[in-house]
MDAnalysis code that builds the backbone (N, CA, C; Angstrom):
import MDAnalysis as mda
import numpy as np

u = mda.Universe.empty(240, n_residues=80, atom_resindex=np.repeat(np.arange(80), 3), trajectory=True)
u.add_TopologyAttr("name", ["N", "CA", "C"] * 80)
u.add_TopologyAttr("resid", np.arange(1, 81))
u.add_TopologyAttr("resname", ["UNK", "UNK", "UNK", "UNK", "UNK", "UNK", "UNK", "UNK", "UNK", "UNK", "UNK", "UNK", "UNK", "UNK", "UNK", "UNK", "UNK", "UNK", "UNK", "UNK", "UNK", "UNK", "UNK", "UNK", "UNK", "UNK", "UNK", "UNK", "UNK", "UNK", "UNK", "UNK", "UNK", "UNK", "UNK", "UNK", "UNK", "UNK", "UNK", "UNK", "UNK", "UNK", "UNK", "UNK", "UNK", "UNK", "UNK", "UNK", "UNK", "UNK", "UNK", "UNK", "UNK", "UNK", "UNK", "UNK", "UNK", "UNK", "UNK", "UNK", "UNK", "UNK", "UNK", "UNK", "UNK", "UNK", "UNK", "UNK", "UNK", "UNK", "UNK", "UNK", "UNK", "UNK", "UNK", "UNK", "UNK", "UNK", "UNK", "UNK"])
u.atoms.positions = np.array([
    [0.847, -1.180, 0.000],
    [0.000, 0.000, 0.000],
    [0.888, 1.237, 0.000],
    [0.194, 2.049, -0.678],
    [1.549, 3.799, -1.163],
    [1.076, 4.394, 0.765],
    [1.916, 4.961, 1.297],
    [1.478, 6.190, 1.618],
    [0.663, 6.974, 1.586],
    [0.141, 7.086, 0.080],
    [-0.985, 7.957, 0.198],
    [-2.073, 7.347, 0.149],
    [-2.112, 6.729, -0.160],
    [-3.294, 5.675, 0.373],
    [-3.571, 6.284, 2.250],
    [-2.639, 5.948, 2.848],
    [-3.132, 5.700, 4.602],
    [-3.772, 7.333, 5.033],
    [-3.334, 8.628, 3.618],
    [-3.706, 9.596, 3.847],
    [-5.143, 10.369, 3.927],
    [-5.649, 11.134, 4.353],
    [-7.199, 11.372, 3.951],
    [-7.501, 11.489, 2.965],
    [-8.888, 11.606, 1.965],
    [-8.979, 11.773, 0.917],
    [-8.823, 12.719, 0.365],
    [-8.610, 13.906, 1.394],
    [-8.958, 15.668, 0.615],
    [-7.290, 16.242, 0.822],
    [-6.209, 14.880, 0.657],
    [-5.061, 15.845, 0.901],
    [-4.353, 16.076, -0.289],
    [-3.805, 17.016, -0.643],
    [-3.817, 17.357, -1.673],
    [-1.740, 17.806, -2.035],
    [-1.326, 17.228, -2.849],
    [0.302, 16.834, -2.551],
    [0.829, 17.766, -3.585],
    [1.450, 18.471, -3.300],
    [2.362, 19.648, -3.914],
    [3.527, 19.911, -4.219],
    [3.845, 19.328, -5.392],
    [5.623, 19.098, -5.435],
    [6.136, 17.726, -4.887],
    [5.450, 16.804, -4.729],
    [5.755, 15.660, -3.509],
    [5.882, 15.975, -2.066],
    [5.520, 17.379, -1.349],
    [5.267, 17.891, -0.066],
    [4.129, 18.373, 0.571],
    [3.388, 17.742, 1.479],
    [2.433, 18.680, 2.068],
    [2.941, 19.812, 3.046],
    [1.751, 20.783, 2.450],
    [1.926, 21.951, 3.461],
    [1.442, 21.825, 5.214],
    [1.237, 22.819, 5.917],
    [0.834, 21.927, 7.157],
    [-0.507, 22.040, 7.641],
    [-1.402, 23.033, 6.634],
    [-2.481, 22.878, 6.519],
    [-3.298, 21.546, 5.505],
    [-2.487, 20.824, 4.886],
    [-2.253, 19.869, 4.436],
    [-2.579, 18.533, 4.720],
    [-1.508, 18.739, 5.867],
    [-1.304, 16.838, 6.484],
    [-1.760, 17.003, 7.919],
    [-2.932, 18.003, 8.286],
    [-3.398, 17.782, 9.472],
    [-4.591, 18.083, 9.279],
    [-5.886, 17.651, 10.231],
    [-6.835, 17.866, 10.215],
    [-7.360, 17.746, 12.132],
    [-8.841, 19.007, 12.029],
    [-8.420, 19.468, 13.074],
    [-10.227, 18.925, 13.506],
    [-11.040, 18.514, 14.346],
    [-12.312, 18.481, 14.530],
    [-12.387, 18.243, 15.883],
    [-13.501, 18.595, 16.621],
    [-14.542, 18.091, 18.166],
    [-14.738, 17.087, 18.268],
    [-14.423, 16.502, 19.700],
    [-15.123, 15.437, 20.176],
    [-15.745, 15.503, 21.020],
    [-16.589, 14.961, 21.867],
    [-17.091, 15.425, 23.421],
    [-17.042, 14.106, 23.823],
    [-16.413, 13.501, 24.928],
    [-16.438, 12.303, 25.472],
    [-17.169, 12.524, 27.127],
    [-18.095, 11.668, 27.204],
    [-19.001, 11.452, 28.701],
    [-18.151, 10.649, 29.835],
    [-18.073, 11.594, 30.493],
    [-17.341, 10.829, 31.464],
    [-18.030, 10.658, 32.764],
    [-18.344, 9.229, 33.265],
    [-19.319, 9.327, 34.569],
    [-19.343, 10.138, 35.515],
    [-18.003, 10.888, 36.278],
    [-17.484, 11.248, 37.048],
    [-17.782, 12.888, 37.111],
    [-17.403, 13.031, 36.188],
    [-17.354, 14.718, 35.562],
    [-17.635, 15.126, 34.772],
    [-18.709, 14.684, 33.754],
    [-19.336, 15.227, 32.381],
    [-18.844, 15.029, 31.285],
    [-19.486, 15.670, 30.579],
    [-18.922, 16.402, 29.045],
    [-17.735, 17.007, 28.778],
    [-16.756, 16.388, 28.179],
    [-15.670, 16.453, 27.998],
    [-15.257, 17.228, 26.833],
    [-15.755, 17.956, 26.252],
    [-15.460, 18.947, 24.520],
    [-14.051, 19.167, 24.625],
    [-13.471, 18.417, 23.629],
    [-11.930, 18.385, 22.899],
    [-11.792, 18.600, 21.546],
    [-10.697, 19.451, 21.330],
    [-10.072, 19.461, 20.101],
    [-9.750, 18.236, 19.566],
    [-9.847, 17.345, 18.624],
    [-8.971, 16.229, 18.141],
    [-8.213, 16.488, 17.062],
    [-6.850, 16.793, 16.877],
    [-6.079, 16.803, 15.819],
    [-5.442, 15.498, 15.372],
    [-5.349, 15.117, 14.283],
    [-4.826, 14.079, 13.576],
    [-3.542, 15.121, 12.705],
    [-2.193, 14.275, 12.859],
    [-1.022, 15.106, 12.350],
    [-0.237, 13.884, 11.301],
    [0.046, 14.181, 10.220],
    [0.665, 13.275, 9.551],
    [2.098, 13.572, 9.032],
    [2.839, 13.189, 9.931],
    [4.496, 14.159, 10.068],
    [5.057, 13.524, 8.474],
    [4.982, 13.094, 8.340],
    [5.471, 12.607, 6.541],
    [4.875, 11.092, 5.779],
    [5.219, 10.488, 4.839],
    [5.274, 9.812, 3.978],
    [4.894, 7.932, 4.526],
    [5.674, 8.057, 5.750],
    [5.573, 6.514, 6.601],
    [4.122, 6.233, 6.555],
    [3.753, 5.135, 6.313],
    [2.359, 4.624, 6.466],
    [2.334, 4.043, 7.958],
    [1.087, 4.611, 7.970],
    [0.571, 4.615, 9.567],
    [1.256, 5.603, 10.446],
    [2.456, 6.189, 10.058],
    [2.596, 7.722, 11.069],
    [1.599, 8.576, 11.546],
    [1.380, 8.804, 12.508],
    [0.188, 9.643, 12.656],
    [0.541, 9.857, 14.087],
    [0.606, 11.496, 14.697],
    [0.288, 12.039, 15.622],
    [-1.027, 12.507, 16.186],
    [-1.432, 12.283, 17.156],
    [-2.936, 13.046, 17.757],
    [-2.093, 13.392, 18.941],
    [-3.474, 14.431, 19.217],
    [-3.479, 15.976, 20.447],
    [-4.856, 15.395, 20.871],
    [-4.891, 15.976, 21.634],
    [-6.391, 16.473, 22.271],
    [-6.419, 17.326, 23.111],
    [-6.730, 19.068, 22.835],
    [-6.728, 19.862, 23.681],
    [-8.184, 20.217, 24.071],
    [-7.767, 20.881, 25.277],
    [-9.596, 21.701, 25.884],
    [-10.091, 22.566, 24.992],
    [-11.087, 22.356, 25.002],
    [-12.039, 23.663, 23.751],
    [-12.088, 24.600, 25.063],
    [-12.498, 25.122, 26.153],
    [-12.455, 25.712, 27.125],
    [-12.062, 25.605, 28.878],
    [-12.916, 27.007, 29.378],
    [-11.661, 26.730, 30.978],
    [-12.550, 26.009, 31.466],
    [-14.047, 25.233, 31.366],
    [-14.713, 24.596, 32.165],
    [-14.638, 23.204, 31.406],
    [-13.925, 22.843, 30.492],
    [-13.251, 21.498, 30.320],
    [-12.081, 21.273, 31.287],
    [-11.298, 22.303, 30.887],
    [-9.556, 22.355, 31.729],
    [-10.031, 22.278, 33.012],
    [-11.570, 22.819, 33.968],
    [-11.753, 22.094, 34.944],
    [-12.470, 20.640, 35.470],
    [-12.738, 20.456, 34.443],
    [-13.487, 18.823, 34.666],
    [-12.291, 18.270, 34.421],
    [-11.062, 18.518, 33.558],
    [-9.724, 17.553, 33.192],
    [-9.139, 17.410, 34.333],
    [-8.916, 18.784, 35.201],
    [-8.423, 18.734, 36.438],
    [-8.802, 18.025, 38.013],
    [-10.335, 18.189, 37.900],
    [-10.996, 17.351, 38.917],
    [-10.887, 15.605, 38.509],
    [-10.828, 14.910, 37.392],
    [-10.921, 13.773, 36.765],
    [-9.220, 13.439, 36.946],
    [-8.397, 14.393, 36.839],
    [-7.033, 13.997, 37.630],
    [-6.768, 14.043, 38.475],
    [-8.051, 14.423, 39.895],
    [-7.601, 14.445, 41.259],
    [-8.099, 13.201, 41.105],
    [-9.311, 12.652, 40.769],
    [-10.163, 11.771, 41.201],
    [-8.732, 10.407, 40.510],
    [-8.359, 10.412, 39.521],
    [-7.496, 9.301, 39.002],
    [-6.278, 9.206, 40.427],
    [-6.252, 10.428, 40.775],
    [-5.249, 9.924, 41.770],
    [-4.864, 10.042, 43.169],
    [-6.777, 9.915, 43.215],
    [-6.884, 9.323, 44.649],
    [-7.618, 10.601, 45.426],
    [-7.621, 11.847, 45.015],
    [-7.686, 13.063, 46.250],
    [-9.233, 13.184, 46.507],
])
């Protein structure tokens, strides 16, 4: 299988290089968590080059009342 194959369908190759609006793609998730709610995250998918199956992910807070359910859900993981 090529490389570009493992890539999304809308990426679009320029010279044999993607740009870095390119080889990443950026969308929401919201994950339920029993403990502490609604979880709304960034999910980035990053495709640092050519290797099939390379792939970086993120997941940042969409806001400060995520960054506080992340924070209470890491007292609770560790014990407080």
């Amino acid at each position: 299988m090529a490389a570009a194959d493992t890539l999304p369908s809308d990426t679009v190759f320029l010279d044999g290089e993607l740009t870095p609006q390119e080889c990443s793609r950026t969308t929401t998730k919201v994950f339920l968590n029993l403990y502490v709610g609604h979880l709304p995250l960034e999910h980035t998918d990053l495709w640092p080059g050519f290797v099939a199956g390379a792939r970086v992910v993120t997941y940042t807070r969409k806001n400060d009342g995520t960054r506080e359910r992340l924070e209470r859900l890491h007292e609770i993981a560790r014990g407080s």
